[in-house]
C-alpha positions as CSV (number, residue, x, y, z in Angstrom):
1,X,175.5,9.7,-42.3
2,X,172.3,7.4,-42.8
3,X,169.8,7.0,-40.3
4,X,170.8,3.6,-39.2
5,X,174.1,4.4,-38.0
6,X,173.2,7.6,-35.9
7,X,170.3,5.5,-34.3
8,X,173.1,3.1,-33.8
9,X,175.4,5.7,-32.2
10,X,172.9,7.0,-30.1
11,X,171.7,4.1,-28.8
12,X,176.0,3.0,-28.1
13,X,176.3,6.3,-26.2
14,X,173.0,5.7,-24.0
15,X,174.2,1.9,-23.6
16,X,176.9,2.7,-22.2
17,X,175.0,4.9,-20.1
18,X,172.6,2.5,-18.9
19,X,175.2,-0.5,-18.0
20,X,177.6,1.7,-16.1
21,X,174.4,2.8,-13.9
22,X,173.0,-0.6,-13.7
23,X,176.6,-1.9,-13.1
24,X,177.1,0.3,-9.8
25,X,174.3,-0.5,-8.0
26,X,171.9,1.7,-9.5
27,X,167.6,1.7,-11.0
28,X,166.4,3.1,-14.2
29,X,163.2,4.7,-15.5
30,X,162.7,5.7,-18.6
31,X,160.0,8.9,-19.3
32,X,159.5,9.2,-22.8
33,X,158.4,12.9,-22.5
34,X,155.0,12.5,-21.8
35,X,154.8,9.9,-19.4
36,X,157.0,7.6,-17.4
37,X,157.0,4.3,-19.4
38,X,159.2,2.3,-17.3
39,X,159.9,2.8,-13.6
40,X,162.9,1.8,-11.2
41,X,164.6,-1.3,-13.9
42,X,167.9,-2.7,-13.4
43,X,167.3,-5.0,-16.9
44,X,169.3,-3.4,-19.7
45,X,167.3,-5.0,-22.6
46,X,164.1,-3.6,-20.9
47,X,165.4,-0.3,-20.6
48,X,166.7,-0.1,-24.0
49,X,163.4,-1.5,-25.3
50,X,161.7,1.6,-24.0
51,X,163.6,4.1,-25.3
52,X,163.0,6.3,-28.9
53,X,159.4,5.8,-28.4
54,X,159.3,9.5,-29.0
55,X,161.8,12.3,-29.7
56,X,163.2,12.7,-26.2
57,X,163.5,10.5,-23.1
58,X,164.4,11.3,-19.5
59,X,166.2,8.4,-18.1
60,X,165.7,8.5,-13.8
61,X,168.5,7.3,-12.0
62,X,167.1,6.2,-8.3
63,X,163.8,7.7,-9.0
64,X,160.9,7.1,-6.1
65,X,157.8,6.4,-7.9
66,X,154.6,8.7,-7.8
67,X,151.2,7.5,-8.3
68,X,149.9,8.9,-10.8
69,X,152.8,7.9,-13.0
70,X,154.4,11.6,-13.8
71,X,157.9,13.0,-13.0
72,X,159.3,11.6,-9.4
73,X,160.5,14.0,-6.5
74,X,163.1,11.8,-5.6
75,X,166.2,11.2,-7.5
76,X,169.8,10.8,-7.4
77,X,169.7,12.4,-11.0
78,X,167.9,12.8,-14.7
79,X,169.4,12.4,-18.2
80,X,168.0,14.0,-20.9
81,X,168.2,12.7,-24.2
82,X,167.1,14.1,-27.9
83,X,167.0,11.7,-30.8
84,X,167.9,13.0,-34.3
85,X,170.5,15.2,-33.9
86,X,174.6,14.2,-34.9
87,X,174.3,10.8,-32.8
88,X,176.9,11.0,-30.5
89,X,175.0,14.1,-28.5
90,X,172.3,12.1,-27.8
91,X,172.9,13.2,-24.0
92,X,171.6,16.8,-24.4
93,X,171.9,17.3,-20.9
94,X,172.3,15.7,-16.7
95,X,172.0,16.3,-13.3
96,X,175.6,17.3,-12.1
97,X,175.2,14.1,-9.3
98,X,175.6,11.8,-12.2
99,X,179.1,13.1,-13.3
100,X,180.7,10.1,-11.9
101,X,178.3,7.6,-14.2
102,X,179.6,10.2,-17.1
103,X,183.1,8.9,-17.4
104,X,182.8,6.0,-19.7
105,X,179.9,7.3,-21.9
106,X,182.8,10.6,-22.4
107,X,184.9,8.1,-23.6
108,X,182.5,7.0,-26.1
109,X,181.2,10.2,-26.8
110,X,184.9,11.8,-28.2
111,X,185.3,8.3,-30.1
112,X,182.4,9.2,-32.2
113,X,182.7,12.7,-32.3
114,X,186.2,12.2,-33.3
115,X,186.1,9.1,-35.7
116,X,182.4,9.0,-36.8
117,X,181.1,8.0,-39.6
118,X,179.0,11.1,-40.5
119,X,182.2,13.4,-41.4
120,X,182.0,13.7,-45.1
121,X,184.9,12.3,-47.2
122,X,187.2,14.0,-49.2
123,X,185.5,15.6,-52.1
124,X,187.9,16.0,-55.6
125,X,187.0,19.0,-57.1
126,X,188.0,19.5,-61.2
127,X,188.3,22.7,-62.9
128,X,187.2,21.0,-66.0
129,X,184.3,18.3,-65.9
130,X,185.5,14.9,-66.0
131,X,185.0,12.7,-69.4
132,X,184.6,9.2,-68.9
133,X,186.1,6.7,-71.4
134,X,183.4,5.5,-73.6
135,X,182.8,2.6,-76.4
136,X,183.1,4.1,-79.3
137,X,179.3,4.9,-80.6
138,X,178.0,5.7,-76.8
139,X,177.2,8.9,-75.5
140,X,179.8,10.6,-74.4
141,X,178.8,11.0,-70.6
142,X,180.8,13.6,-68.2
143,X,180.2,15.2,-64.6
144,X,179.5,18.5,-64.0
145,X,180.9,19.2,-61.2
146,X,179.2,22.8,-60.7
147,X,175.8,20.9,-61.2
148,X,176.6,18.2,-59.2
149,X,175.9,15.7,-61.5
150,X,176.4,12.9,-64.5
151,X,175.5,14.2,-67.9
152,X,175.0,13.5,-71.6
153,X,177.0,15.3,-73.9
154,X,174.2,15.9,-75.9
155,X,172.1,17.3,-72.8
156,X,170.5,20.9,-72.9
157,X,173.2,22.7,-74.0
158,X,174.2,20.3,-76.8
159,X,178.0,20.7,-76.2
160,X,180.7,19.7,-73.5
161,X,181.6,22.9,-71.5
C-alpha cells in the first residue's frame, strides 16, 4: 500500500468520525500531542485541516477550554488517533461515552479492513524461472524468482539455472 492511500484511509475513517459528531450536535478540538491546536469547532474542513500535524492527535468531543491551552477537564470523551500504521486503525483508542458516535466509523472501519487496498495480490510462484520470448539476437532475459528479480542470462553465473 503506498502512502497516499493509507493517509487517504485514515483521514476517511476520522471523517466519518468528525461529521457524525458534528452532525449530532456536537464541538471538536483537535490536540495534536503537544498542544491543543484547535478548540471547540463544529467546521469539518477546519478540523480536518488540523489534523496529522504530528504523529498522533486527540480529537475532544465537548471539551471546556483551559487557559493555558493544555488538556481540558471537561469532556463528553477523547479519541485518540496514530498516523502511520495499516490506515483503517487510525482510531487507536476512545472514551467508552463516545460508543454511540462509533457506529458509522465501524462500518467504515471493517470495509477497509476487509476490502483494502494494502492486502498484497496473489503472487505466482514457478519452480523454474520464467524465460521471456525474445528477438532473436537479444539477451535472453528471465526472472529469478528465488532472487526476486529480472535477469540477463549472461549475468554472474553465465548460465540459466
Amino acid at each position: 500500500m503506498t502512502v497516499r492511500i493509507r493517509q487517504f484511509i485514515e483521514r476517511h475513517v476520522i471523517g466519518t468520525f468528525v461529521q457524525t459528531a458534528l452532525a449530532r450536535g456536537h464541538n471538536i478540538s483537535v490536540n495534536d500531542g503537544e498542544e491543543t491546536t484547535l478548540w471547540n469547532s463544529r467546521d469539518a474542513k477546519e478540523i480536518m485541516g488540523a489534523l496529522a500535524a504530528t504523529d498522533e492527535d486527540h480529537l475532544y468531543v465537548d471539551a471546556v477550554k483551559v487557559p493555558d491551552g493544555g488538556r481540558p477537564v471537561m469532556l463528553l470523551g477523547e479519541v485518540f488517533c496514530v498516523y502511520g500504521n495499516s490506515g483503517y486503525d487510525v482510531i487507536c483508542d476512545y472514551h467508552v461515552g463516545l460508543e454511540p458516535l462509533m457506529s458509522e466509523v465501524d462500518k467504515v472501519v471493517d470495509y477497509w479492513d476487509s476490502e483494502g487496498p494494502w492486502q498484497d495480490p496473489p503472487v505466482l510462484v514457478f519452480e523454474r524461472p520464467q524465460i521471456l520470448p525474445t528477438p532473436e539476437g537479444a539477451p535472453v532475459t528471465y526472472w529469478d524468482d528465488r532472487r526476486r528479480t529480472w535477469r540477463d542470462a549472461g549475468d554472474e553465473e553465465g548460465q540459466l539455472p
